[in-house]
C-alpha positions in Angstrom: 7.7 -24.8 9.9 9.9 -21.8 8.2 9.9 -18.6 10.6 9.6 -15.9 8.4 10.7 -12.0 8.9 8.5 -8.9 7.3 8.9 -5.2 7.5 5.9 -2.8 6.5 8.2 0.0 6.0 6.3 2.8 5.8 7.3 6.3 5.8 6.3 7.4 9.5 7.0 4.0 11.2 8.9 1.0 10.3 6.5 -2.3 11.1 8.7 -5.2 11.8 7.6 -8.9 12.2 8.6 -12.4 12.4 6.1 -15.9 12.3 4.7 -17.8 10.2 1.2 -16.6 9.5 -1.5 -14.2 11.1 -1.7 -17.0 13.9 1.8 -16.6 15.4 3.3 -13.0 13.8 5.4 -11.4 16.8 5.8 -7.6 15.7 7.3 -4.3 17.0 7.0 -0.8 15.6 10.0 1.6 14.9 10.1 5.1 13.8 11.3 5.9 10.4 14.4 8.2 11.2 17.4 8.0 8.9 18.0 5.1 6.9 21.4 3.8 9.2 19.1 4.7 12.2 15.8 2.6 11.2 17.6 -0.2 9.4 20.1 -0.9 12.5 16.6 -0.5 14.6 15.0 -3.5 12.6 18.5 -5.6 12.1 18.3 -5.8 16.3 14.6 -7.0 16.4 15.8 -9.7 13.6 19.3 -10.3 15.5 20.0 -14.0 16.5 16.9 -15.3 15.2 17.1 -18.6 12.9 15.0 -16.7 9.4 14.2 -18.4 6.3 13.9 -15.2 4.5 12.5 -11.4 4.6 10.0 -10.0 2.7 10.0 -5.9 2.9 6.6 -4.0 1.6 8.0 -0.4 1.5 6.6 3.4 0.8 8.1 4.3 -2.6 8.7 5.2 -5.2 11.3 1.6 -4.9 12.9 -0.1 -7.9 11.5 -3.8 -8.4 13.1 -4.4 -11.7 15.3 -7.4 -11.2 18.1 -6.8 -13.7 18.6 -3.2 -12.2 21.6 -2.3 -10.1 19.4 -0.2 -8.0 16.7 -3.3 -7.5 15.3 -3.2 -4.0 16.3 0.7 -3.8 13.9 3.8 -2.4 14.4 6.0 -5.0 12.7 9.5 -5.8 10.9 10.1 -2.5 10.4 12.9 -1.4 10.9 11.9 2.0 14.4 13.6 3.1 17.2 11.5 3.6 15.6 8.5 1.7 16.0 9.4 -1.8 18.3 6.2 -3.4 18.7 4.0 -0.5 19.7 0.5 -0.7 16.8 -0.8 1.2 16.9 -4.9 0.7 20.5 -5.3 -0.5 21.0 -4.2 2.9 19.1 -6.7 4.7 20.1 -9.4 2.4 24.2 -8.4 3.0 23.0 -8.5 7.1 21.0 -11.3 7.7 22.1 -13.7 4.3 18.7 -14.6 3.5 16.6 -14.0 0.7 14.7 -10.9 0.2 11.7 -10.7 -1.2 11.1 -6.8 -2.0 7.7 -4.9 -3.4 5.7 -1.6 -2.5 4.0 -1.7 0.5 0.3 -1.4 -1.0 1.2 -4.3 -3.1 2.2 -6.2 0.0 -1.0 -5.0 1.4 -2.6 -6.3 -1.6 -0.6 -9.6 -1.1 -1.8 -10.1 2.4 -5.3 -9.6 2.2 -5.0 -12.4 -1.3 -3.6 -14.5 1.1 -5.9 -14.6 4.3 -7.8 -11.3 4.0 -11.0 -9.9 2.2 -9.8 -11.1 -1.4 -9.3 -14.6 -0.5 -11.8 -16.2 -2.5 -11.1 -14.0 -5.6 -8.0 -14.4 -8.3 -7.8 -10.5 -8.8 -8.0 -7.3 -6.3 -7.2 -4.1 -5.6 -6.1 -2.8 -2.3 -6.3 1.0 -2.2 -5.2 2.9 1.1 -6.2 6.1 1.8 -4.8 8.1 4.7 -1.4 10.5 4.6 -1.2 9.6 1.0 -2.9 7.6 -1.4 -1.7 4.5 -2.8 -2.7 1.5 -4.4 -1.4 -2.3 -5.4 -3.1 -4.6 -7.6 -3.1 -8.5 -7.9 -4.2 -9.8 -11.3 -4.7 -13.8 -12.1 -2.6 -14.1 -8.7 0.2 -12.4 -9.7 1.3 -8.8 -8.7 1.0 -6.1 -10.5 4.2 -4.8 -12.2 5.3 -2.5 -15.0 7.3 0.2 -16.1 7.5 1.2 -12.3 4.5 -0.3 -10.0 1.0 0.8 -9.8 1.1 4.5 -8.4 -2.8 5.0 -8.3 -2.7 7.7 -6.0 -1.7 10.1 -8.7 -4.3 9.4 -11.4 -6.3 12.3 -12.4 -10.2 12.7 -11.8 -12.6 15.0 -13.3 -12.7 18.1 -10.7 -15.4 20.4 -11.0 -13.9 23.6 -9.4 -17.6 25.4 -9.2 -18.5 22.7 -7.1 -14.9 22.4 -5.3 -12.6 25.1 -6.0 -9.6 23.8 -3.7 -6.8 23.6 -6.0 -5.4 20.1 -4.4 -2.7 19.4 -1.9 -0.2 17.1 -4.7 3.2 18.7 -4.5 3.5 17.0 -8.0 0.6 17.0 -10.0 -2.0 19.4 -7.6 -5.4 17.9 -8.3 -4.7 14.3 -9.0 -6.7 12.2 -6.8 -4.0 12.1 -3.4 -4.3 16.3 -4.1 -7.8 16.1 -3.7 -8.6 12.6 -1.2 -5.9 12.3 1.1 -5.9 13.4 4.8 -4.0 16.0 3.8 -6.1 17.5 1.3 -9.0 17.0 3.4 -7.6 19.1 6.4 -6.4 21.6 3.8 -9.7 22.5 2.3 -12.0 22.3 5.6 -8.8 24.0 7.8 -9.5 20.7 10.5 -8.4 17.4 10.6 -10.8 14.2 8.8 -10.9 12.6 12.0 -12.6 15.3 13.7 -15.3 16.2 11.5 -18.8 14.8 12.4 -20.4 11.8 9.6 -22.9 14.2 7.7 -20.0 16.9 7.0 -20.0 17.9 3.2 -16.3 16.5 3.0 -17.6 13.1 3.4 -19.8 13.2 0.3 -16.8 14.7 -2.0 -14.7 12.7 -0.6 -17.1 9.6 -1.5 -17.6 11.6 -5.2 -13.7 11.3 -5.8 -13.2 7.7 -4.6 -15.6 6.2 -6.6 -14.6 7.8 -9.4 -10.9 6.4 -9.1 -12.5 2.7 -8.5 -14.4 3.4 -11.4 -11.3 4.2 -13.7 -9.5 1.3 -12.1 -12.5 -1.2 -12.7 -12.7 0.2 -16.1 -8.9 -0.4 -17.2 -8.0 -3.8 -15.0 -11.1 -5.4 -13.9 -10.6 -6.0 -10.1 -13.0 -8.5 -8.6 -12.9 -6.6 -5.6 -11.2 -3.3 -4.4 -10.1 -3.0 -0.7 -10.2 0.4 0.8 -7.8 0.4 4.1 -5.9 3.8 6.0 -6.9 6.4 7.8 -9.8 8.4 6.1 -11.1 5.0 5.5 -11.8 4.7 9.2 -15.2 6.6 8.4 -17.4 3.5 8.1 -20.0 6.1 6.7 -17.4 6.1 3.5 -18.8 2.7 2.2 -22.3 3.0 1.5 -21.7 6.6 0.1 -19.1 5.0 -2.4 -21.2 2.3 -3.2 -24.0 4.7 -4.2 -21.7 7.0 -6.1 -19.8 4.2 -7.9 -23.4 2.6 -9.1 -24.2 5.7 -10.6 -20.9 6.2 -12.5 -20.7 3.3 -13.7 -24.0 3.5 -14.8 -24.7 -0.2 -15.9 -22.2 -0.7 -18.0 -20.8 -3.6 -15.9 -22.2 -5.6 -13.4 -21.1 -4.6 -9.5 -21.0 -7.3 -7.3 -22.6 -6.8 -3.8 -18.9 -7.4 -2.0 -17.4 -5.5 -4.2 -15.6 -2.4 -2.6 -15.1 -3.7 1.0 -12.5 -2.6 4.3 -9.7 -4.8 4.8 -10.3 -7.9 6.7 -7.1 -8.2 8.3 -7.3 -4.3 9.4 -4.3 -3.3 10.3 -2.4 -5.9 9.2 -2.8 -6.0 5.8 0.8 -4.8 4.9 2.8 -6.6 7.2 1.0 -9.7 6.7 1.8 -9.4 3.1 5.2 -8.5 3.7 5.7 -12.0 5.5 4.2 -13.5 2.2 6.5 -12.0 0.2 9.4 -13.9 2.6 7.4 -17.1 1.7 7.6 -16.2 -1.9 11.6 -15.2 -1.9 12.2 -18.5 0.3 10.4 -20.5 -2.1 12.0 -19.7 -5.2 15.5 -18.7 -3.9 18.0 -17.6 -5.3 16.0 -15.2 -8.2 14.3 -13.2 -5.7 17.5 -12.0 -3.9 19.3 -8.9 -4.2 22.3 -9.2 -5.3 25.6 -9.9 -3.5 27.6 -7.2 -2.5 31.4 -7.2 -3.2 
C-alpha cells in the first residue's frame, strides 16, 4: 500500500504525519515559528521516507484556486511573518511529490467524511471552535470551494447588546460570530479563561445561543446532513444538549432536525490530520492536476 504524508498546519503547532489511514498514521507535533523554521522542521520528519504524495490542511486565509500563481500560498493572515508564503510549492519543489493543498477545517471536514462522524452521510459541516472559529463544508462529496473557501467564522449573528453588551473580540469585523464565540471572546467578556469556568456559568448558555444560531444560518443556506463541532470550547460536553435545545427553537419547524444531527467529532483530535492524509490520497490519485506548479 501507498504511504502517505499529511501536515495539519495550524497556526500554533504544525501536525505532521505519515501512514496510510487512522490504523497506522505515525505523527509528531512542531511549533509554528517562521515559515524557513517550521517547514525545514516538517521536511526532516518526511526526510528519506519512500511518499506517494502530501496532503497539507493549513490555517488561512490560503489560495486554492488552481490557475493562480499564488495557488497553495498563506496569504492575508494576520499571523506575522506568514502573510504570502509559498506553503505547498515548497513541499512539492522538496520532496517531488504531489501536493494536495486545502484549509485545514476543510481537511477536518475531509477526515471525519472519510472515517469519522459524517461517514454515512454525502454532506457535512465541520465547525471548530477554540482560538478562532472556522468552518469547512463537504457537499455531494465534494469540498466546498468558491470565491475563496468557506470562512464561517466571520458570519454575522443577531447580537442583542441589552442582553450582551460585549462589543466582540474580531480584530476585523468585532461582533461576527469568532468576535463573540471563540476562546478568546469568551475570556474577554468573563475576564477568565472557558476552561475554567464551572458547567452552569451564564457563558455557556450564550455561548450555546450564538452557536446555534450560526448552524441555523448554515442549515438554512447549504443544507448539511450533519454539522460537527470539534476545538477547544467544544470540550464542554454540556455545549451539545444546550445547542440542540436552542437550535430546535430557532429553527422553529421549518425543517426537520435529525436526532444525530449536530455531533463532536468521532476521530477527536484527529480530524484535521486525518483529512490532511486524504487529501495525499486525493493528489496521488489524480496526479499531475493537483500539484503545485514547478518551480524554475
Amino acid at each position: 500500500m501507498n504511504t502517505y504524508a499529511a501536515i495539519e498546519a495550524g497556526g500554533t503547532k504544525w501536525v505532521c504525519g505519515m501512514g496510510t489511514g487512522p490504523g497506522d498514521l505515525e505523527t509528531t507535533q512542531i511549533p509554528t515559528t517562521s515559515p524557513g523554521e517550521t517547514i525545514a522542521a516538517a521536511l526532516a520528519f518526511f526526510q528519506n521516507r519512500d511518499l506517494a504524495a502530501l496532503g497539507i490542511g493549513s490555517f488561512g486565509p490560503v489560495d486554492l484556486n488552481r490557475a493562480s500563481p499564488r495557488y497553495g500560498f498563506i496569504t492575508s493572515t494576520p499571523k506575522p511573518g506568514w502573510r504570502n508564503t509559498d506553503v505547498a510549492g515548497a513541499f512539492h519543489r522538496a520532496l517531488n511529490i504531489p501536493v494536495g493543498f486545502d484549509t485545514d477545517v476543510n481537511a477536518a471536514a475531509l477526515g471525519e467524511a472519510r472515517w469519522g462522524a459524517a461517514r454515512d452521510v454525502s454532506s457535512c459541516v465541520y465547525l471548530t471552535v477554540g482560538t478562532g472559529i472556522g468552518g469547512g463544508a463537504i457537499l455531494d462529496g465534494n469540498l466546498l470551494h468558491g470565491l475563496l473557501h468557506p470562512e464561517m467564522g466571520h458570519i454575522r449573528l443577531p447580537h442583542d447588546l441589552r442582553e450582551d453588551p460585549f462589543p466582540g473580540a474580531c480584530p476585523f469585523h468585532g461582533d461576527c460570530l469568532e468576535g463573540l464565540a471563540s476562546g478568546p471572546a469568551i475570556q474577554a467578556r468573563w475576564g477568565t479563561p472557558a476552561r475554567d469556568l464551572p458547567p452552569d456559568h451564564p457563558a455557556w448558555q450564550l455561548e450555546a445561543n450564538y452557536l446555534a444560531l450560526a448552524i441555523a444560518n448554515i442549515l438554512f443556506t447549504i443544507s448539511p446532513a450533519r454539522v460537527i463541532l470539534g476545538g477547544g470550547v467544544m470540550q464542554q460536553s454540556q455545549l451539545f444538549p444546550l445547542i440542540h435545545t436552542r437550535l430546535a427553537e430557532i429553527v422553529a419547524d421549518y425543517l426537520p432536525l435529525p436526532e444525530e444531527f449536530v455531533v463532536p467529532p468521532g476521530l477527536g483530535a484527529r480530524s484535521g490530520i486525518l483529512g490532511a492524509l486524504a487529501l495525499a490520497e486525493t493528489a496521488h490519485r489524480t496526479a499531475p492536476e493537483l500539484r503545485p506548479a514547478d518551480s524554475d
